[in-house]
C-alpha positions as CSV (number, residue, x, y, z in Angstrom):
1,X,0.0,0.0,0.0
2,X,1.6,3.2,-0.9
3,X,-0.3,4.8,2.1
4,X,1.9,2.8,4.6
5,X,4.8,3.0,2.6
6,X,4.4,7.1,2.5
7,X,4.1,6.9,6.3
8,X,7.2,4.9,7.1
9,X,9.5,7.5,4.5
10,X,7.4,10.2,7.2
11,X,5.9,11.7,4.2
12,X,2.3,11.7,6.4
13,X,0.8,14.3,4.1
14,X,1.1,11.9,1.7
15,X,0.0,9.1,3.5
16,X,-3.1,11.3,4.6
17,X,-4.0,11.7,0.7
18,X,-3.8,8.0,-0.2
19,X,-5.9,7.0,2.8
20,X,-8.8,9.7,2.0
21,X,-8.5,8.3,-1.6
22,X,-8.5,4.9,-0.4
23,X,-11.3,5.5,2.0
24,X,-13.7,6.6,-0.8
25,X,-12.7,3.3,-2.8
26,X,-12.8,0.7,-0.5
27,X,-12.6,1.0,3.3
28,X,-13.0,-2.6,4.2
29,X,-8.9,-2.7,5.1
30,X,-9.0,-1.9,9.2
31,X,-4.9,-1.0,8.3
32,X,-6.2,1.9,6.3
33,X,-7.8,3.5,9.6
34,X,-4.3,2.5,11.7
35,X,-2.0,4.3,8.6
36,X,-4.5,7.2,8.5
37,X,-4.3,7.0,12.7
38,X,-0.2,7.2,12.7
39,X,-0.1,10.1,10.2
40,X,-2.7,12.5,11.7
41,X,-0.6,11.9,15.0
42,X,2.5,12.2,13.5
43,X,1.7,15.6,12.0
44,X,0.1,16.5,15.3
45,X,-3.5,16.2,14.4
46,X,-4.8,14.7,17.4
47,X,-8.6,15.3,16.7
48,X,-8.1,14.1,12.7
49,X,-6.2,10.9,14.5
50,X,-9.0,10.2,16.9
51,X,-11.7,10.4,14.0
52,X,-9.8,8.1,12.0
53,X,-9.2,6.2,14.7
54,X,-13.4,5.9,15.9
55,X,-14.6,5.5,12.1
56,X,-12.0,2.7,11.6
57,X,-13.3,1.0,14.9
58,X,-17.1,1.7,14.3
59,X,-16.2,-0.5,11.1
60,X,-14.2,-3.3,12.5
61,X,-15.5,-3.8,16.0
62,X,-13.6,-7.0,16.8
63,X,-10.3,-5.9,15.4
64,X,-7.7,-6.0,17.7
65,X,-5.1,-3.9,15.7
66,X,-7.2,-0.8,16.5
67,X,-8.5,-1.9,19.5
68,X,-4.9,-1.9,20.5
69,X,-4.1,1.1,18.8
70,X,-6.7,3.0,20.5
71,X,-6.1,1.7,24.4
72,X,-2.4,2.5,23.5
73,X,-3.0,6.1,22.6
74,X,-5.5,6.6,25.4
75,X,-3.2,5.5,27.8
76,X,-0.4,8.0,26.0
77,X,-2.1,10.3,26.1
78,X,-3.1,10.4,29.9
79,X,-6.1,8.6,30.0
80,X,-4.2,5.3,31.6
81,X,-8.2,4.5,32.7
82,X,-9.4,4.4,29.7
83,X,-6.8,2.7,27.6
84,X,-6.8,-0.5,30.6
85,X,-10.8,-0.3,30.2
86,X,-10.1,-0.9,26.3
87,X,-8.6,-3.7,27.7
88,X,-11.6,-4.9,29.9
89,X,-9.8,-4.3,33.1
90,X,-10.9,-2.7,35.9
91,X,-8.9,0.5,37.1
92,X,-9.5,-0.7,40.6
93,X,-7.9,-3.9,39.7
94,X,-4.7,-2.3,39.0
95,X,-4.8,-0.4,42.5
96,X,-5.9,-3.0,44.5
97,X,-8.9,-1.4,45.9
């Protein structure tokens, strides 16, 4: 996919481009939504990240790859509740109480 291949050379602009062309093709690929994820973020986008980021999960429920992706980046970004419910585990279990 040139998409991914655009976002390991860092050209995320690019990568950006070929996902919003792939999107309006074909988005039945959940790694369209994770390339799209990485390059909003990498250009400091965090609202266009999160978007991608939702619409890829709203498609693929069950995938774990943005699952992942998306209790990973909640955790980064501070929300370490959030990202261990992603996970299905309790907060509290983690502190004991």
């Amino acid at each position: 996919e040139r998409g991914a291949i655009f976002a390991k050379q860092g050209k995320h602009k690019e990568a950006i481009e070929d996902f919003r062309r792939a999107k309006e093709l074909a988005s039945d690929r959940p790694v369209l939504f994770m390339i799209a994820y990485q390059s909003y973020d990498a250009i400091g986008d965090a609202a266009a990240a999160k978007q991608a980021l939702d619409e890829g999960i709203d498609l693929f429920p069950h995938d774990a790859s943005l699952l992942n992706m998306r209790a990973t980046s909640r955790a980064v970004s501070g929300d370490v509740d959030g990202g261990l419910r992603q996970y299905g585990i309790s907060p509290d279990f983690c502190t004991g109480t």
